[in-house]
PyMOL Python script that loads the backbone (N, CA, C, O; Angstrom):
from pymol import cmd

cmd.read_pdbstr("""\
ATOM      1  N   UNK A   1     -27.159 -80.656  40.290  1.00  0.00           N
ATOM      2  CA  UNK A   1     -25.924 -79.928  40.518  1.00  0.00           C
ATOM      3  C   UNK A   1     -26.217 -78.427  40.475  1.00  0.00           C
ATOM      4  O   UNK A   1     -26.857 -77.899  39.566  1.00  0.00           O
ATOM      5  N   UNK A   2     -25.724 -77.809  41.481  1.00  0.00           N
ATOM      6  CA  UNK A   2     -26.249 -76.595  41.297  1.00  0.00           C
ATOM      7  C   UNK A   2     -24.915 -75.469  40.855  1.00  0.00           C
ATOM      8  O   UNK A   2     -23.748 -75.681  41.186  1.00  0.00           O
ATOM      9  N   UNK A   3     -25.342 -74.334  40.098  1.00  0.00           N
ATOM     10  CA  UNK A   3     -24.359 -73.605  39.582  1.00  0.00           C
ATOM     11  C   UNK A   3     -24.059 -72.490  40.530  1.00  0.00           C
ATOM     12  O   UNK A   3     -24.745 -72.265  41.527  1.00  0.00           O
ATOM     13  N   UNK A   4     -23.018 -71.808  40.183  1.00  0.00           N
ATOM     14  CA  UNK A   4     -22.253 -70.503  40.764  1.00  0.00           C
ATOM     15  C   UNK A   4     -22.606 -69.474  40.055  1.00  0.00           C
ATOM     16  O   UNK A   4     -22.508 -69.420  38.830  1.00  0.00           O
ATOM     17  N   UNK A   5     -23.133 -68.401  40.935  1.00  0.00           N
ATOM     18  CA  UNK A   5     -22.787 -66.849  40.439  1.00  0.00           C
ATOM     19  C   UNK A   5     -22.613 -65.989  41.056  1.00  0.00           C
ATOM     20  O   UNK A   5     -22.939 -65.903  42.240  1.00  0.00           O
ATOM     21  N   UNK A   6     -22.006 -65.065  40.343  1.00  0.00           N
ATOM     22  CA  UNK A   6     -21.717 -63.653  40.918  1.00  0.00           C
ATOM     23  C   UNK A   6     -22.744 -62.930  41.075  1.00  0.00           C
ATOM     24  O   UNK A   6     -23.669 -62.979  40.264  1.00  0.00           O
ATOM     25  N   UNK A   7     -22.770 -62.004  42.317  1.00  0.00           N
ATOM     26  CA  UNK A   7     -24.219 -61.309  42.506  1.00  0.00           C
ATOM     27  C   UNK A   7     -23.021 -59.634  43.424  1.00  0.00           C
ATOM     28  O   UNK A   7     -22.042 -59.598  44.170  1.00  0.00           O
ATOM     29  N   UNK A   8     -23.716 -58.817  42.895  1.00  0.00           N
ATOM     30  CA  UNK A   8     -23.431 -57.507  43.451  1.00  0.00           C
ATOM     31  C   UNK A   8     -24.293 -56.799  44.037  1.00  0.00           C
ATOM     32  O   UNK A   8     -25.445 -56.698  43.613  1.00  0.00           O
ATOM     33  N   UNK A   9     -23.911 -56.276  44.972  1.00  0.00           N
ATOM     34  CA  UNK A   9     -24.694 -55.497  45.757  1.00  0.00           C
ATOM     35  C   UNK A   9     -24.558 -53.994  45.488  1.00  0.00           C
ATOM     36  O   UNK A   9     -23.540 -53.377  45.802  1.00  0.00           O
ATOM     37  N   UNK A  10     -25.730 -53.367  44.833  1.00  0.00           N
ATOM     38  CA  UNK A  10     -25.608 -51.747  44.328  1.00  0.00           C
ATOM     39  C   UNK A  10     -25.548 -50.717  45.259  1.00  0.00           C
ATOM     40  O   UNK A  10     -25.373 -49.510  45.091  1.00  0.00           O
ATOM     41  N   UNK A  11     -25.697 -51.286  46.132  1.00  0.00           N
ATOM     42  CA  UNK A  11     -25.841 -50.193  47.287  1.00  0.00           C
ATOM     43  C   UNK A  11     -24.301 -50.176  48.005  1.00  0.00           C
ATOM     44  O   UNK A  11     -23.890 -49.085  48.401  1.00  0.00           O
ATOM     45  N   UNK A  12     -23.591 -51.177  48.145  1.00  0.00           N
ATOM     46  CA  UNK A  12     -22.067 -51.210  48.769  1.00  0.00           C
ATOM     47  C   UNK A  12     -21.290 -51.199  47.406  1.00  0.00           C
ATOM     48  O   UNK A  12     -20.137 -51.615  47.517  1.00  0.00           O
ATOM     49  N   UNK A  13     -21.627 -50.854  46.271  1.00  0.00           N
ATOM     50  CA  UNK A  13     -20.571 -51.259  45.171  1.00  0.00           C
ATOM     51  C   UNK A  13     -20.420 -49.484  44.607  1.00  0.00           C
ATOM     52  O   UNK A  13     -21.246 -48.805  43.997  1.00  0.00           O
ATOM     53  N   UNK A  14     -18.729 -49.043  45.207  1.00  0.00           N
ATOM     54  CA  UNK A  14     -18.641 -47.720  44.493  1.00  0.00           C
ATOM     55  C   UNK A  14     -17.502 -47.647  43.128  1.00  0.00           C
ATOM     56  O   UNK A  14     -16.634 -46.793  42.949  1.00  0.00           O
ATOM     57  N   UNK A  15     -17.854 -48.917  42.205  1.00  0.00           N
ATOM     58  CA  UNK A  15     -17.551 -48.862  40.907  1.00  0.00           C
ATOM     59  C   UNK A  15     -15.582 -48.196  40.529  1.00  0.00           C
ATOM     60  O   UNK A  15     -15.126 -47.336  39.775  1.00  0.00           O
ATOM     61  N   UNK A  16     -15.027 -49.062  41.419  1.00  0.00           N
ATOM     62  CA  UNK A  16     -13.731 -48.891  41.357  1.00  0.00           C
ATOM     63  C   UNK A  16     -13.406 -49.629  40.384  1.00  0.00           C
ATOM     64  O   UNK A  16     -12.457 -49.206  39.725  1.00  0.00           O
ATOM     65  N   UNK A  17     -14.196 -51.294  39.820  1.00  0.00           N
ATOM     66  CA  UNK A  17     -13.512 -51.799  38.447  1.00  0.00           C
ATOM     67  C   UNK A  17     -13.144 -53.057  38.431  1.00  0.00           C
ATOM     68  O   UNK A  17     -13.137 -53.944  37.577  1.00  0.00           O
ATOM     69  N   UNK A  18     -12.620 -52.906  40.323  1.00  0.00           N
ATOM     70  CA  UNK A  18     -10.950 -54.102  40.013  1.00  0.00           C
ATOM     71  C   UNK A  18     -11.702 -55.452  40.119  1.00  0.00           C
ATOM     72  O   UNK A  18     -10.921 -56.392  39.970  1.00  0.00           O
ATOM     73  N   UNK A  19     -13.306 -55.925  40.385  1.00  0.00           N
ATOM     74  CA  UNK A  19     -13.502 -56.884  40.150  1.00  0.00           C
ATOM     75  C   UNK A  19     -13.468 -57.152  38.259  1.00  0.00           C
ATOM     76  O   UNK A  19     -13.324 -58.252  37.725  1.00  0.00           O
ATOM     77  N   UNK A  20     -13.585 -56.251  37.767  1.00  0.00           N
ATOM     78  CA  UNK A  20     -13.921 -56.179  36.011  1.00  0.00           C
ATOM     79  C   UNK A  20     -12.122 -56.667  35.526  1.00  0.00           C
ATOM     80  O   UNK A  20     -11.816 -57.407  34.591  1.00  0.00           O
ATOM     81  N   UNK A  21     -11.119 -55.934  36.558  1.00  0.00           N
ATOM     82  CA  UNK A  21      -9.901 -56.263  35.936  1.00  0.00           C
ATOM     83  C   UNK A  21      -9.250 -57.573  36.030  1.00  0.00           C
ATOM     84  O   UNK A  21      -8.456 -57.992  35.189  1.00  0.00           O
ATOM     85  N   UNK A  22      -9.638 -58.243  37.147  1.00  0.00           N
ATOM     86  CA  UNK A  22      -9.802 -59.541  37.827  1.00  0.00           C
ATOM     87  C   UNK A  22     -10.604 -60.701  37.043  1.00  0.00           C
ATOM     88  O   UNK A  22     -10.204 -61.857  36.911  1.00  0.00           O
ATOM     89  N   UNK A  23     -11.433 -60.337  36.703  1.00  0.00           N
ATOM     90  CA  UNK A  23     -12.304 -61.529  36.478  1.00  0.00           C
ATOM     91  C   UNK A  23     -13.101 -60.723  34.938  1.00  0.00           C
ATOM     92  O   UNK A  23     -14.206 -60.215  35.130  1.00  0.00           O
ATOM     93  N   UNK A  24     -12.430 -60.639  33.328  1.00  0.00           N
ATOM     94  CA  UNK A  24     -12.635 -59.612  32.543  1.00  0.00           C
ATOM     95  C   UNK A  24     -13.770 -60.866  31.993  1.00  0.00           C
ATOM     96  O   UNK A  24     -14.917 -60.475  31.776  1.00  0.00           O
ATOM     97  N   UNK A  25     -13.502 -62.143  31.803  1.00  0.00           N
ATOM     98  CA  UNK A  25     -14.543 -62.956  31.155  1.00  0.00           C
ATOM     99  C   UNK A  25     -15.928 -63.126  31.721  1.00  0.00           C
ATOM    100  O   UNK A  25     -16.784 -63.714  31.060  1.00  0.00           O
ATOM    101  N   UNK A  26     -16.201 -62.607  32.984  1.00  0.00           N
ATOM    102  CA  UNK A  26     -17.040 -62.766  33.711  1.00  0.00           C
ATOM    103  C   UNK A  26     -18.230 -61.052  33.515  1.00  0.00           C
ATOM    104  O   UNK A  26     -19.437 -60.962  33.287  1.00  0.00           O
ATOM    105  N   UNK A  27     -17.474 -60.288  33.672  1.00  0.00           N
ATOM    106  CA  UNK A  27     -17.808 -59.061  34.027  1.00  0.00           C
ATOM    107  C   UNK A  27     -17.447 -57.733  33.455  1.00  0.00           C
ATOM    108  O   UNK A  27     -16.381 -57.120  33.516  1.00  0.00           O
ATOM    109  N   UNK A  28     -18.429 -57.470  32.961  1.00  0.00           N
ATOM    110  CA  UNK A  28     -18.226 -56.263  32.168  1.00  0.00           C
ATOM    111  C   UNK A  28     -18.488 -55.029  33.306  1.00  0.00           C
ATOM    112  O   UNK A  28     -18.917 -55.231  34.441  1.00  0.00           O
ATOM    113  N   UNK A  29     -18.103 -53.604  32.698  1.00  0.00           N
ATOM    114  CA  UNK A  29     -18.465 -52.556  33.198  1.00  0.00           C
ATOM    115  C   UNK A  29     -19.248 -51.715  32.626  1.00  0.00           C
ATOM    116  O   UNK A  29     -18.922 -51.548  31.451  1.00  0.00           O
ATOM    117  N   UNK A  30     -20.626 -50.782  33.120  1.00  0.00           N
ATOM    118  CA  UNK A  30     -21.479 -49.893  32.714  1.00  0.00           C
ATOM    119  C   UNK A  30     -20.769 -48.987  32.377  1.00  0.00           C
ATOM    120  O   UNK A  30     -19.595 -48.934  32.742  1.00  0.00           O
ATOM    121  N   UNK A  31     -21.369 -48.011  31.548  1.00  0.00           N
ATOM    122  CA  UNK A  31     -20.781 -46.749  31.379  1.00  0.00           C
ATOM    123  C   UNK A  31     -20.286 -45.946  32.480  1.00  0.00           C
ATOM    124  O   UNK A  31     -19.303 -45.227  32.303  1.00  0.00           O
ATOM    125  N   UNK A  32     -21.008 -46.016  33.852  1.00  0.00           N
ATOM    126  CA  UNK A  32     -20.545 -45.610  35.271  1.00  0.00           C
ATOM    127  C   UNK A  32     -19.736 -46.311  35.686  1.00  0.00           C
ATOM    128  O   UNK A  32     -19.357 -46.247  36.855  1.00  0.00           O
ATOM    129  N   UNK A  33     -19.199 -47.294  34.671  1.00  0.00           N
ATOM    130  CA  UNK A  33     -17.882 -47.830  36.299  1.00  0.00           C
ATOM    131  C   UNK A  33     -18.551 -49.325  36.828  1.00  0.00           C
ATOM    132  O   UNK A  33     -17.883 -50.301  37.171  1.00  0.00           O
ATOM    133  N   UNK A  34     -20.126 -49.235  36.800  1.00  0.00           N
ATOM    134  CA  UNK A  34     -20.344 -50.899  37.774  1.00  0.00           C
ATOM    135  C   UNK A  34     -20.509 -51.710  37.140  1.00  0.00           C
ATOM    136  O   UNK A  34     -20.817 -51.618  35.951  1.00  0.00           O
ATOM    137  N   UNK A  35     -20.362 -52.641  37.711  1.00  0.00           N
ATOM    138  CA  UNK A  35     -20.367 -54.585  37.305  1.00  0.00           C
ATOM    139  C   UNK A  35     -21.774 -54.145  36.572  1.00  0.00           C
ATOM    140  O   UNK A  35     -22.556 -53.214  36.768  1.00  0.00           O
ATOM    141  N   UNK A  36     -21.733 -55.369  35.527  1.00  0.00           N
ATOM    142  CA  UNK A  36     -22.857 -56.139  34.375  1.00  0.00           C
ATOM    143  C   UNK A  36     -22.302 -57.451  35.033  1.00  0.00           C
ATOM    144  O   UNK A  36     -21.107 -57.554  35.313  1.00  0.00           O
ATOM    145  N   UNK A  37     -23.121 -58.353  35.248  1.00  0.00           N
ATOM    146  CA  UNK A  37     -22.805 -59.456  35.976  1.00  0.00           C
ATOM    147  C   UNK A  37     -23.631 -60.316  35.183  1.00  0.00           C
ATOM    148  O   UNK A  37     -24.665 -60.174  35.837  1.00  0.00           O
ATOM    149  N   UNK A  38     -23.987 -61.204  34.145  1.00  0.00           N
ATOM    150  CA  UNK A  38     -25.009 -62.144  33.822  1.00  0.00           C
ATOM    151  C   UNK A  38     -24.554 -63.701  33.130  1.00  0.00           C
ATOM    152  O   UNK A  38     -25.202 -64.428  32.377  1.00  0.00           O
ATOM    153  N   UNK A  39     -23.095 -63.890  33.749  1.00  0.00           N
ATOM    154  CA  UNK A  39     -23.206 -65.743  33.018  1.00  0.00           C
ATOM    155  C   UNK A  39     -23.183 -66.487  34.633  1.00  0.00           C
ATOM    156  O   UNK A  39     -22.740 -65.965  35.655  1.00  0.00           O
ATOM    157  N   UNK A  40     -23.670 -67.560  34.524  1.00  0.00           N
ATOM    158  CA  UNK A  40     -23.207 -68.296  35.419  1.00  0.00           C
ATOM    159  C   UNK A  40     -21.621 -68.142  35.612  1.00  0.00           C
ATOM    160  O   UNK A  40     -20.945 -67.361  34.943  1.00  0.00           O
ATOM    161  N   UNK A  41     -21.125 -68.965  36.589  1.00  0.00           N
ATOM    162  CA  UNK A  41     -19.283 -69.138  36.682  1.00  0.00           C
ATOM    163  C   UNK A  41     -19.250 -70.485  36.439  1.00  0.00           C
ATOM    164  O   UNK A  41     -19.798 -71.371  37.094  1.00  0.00           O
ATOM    165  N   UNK A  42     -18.438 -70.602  35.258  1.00  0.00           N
ATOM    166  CA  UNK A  42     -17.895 -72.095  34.640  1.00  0.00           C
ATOM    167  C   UNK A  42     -16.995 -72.625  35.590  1.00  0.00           C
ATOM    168  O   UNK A  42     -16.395 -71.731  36.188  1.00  0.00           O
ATOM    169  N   UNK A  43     -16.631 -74.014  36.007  1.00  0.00           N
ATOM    170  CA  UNK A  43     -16.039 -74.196  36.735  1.00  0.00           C
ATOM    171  C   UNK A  43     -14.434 -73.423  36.491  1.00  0.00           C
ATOM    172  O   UNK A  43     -13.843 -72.738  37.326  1.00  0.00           O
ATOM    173  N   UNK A  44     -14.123 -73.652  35.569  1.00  0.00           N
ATOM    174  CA  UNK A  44     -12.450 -73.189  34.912  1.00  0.00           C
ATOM    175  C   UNK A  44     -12.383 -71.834  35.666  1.00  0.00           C
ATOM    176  O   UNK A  44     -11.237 -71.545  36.009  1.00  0.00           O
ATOM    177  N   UNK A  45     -13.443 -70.840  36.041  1.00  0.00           N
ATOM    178  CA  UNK A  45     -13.416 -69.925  36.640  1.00  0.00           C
ATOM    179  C   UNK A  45     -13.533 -69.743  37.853  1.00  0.00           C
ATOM    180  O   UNK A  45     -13.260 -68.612  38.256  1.00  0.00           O
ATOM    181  N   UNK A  46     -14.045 -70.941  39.010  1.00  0.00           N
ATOM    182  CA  UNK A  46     -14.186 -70.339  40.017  1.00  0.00           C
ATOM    183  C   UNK A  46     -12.887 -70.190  40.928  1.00  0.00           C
ATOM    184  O   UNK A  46     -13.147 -69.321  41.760  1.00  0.00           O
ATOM    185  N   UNK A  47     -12.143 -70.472  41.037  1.00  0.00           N
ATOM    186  CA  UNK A  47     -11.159 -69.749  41.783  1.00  0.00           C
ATOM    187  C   UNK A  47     -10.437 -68.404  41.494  1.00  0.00           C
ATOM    188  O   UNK A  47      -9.850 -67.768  42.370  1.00  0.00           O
ATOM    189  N   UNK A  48     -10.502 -68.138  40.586  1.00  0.00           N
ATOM    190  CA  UNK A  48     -10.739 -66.334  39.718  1.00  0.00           C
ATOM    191  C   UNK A  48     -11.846 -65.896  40.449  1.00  0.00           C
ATOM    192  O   UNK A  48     -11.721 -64.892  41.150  1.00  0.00           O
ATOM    193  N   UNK A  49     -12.747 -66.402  40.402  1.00  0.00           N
ATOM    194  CA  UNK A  49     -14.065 -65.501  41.030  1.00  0.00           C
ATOM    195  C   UNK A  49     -14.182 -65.322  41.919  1.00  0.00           C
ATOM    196  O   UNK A  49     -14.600 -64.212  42.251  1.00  0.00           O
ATOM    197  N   UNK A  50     -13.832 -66.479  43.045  1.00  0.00           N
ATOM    198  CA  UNK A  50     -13.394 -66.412  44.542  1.00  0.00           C
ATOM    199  C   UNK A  50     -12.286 -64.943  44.785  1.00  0.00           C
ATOM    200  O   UNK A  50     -12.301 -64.095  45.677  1.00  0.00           O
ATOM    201  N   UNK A  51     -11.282 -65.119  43.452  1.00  0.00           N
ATOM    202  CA  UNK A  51     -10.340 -64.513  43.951  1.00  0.00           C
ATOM    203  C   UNK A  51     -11.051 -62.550  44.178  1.00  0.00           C
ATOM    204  O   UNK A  51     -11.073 -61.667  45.036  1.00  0.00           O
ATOM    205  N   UNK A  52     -11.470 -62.778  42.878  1.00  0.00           N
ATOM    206  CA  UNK A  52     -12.236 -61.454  42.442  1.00  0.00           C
ATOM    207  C   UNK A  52     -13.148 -60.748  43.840  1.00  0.00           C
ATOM    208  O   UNK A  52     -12.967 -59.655  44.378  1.00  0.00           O
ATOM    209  N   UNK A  53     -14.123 -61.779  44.153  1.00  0.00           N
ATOM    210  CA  UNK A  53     -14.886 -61.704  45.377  1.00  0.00           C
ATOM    211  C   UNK A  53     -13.888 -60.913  46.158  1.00  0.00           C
ATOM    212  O   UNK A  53     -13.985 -59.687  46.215  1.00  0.00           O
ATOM    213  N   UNK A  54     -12.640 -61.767  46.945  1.00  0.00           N
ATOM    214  CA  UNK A  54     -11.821 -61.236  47.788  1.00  0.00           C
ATOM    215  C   UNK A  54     -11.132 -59.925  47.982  1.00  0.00           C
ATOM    216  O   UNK A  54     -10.744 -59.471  49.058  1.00  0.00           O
ATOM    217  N   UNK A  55     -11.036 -59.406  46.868  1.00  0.00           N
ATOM    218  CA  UNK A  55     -10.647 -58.456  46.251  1.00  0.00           C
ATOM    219  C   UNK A  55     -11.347 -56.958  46.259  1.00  0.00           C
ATOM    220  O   UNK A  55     -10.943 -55.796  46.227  1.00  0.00           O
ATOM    221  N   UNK A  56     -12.600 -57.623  46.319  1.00  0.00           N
ATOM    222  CA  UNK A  56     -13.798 -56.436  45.990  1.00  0.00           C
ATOM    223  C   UNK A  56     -13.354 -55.455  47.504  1.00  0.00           C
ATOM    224  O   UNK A  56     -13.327 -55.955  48.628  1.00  0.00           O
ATOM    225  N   UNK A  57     -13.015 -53.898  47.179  1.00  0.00           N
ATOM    226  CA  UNK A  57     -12.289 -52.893  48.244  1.00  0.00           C
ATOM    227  C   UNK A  57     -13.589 -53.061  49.059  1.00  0.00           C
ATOM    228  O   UNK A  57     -13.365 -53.376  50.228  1.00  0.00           O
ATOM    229  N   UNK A  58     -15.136 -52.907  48.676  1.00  0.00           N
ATOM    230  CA  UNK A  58     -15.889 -52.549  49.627  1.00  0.00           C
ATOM    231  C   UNK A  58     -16.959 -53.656  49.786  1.00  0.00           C
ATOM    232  O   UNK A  58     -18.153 -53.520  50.051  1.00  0.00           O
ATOM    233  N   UNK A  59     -16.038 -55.120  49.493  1.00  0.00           N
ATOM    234  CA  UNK A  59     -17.046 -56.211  49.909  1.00  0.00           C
ATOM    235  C   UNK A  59     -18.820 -56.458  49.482  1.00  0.00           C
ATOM    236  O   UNK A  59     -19.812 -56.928  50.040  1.00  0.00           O
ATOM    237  N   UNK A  60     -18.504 -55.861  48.230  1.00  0.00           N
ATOM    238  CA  UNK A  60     -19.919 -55.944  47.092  1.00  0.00           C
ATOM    239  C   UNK A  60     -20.424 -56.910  46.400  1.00  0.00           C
ATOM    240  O   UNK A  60     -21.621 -57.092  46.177  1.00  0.00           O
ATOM    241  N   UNK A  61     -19.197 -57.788  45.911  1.00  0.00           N
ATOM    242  CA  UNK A  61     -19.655 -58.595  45.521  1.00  0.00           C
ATOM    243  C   UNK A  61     -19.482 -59.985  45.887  1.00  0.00           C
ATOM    244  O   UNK A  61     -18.360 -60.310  46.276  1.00  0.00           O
ATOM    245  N   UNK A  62     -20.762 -61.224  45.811  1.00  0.00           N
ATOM    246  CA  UNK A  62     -20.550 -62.056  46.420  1.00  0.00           C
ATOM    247  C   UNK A  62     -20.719 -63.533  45.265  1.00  0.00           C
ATOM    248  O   UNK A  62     -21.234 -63.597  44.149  1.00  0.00           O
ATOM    249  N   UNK A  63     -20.164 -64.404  45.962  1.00  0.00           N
ATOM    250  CA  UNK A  63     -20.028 -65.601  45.354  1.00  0.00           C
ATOM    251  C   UNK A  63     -20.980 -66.585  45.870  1.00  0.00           C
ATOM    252  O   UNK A  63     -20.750 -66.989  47.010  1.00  0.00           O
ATOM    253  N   UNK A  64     -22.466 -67.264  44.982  1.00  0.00           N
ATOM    254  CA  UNK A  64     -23.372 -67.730  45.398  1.00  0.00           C
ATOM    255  C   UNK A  64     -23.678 -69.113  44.368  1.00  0.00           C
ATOM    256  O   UNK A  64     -23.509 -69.273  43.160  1.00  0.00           O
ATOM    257  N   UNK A  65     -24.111 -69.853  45.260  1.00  0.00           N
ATOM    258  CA  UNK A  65     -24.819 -71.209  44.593  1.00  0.00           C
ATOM    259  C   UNK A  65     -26.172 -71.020  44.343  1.00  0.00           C
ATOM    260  O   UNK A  65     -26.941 -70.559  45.187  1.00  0.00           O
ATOM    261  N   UNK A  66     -26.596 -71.454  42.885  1.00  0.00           N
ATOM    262  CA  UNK A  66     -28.188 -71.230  42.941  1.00  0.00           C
ATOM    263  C   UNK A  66     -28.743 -72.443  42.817  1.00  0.00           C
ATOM    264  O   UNK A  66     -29.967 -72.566  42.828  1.00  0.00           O
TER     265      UNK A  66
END
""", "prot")
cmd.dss("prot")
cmd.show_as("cartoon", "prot")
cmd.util.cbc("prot")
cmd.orient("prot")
């Protein structure tokens, strides 16, 4: 069975947050503003995370099976 995670892209991500306000169990924020991204996504979460994904203003972060 393979798991879900969140993965960000540093180069399209200009640290607006609203995935951190969206999805707060998942994702913390650096002192600058960007995603800390490091649990897998529990199932109870993935449609939050989807949602979060959708959300992202400049399409940074993505929702992946590993």
């Amino acid at each position: 069975m393979s798991e879900r995670r969140l993965r960000v892209d540093p180069i399209a991500c200009t640290a607006h947050g609203l995935c951190a306000e969206l999805l707060p169990e998942l994702i913390d924020l650096d002192e600058w503003g960007y995603p800390v991204l490091t649990a897998p996504v529990p199932r109870r979460l993935a449609a939050a995370a989807a949602r979060a994904v959708a959300n992202c203003p400049t399409l940074a972060l993505r929702l992946e099976r590993t």
